[in-house]
C-alpha positions, 0 to 999 in steps of 0.5 A: 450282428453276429447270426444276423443276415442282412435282408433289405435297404429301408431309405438311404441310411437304414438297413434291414436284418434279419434272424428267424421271425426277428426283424431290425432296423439299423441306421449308418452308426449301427444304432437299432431303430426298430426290432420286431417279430414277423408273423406267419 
């Protein structure tokens, strides 16, 4: 997850990244849950 700075725990198995405005949501296998965009 290169350029990807990771922001916060979400539960026990899911980590929250950031880059920008992009959020994701990844689990413990790295499998992308979720991926939005943060507005202003």
């Amino acid at each position: 997850m290169r350029g990807w700075e990771h922001i916060d725990n979400f539960g026990e198995s899911l980590r929250i990244y950031g880059k920008g405005n992009l959020r994701r949501l990844v689990d413990d296998n790295g499998n992308i849950i979720v991926e939005y965009r943060m507005e202003n």
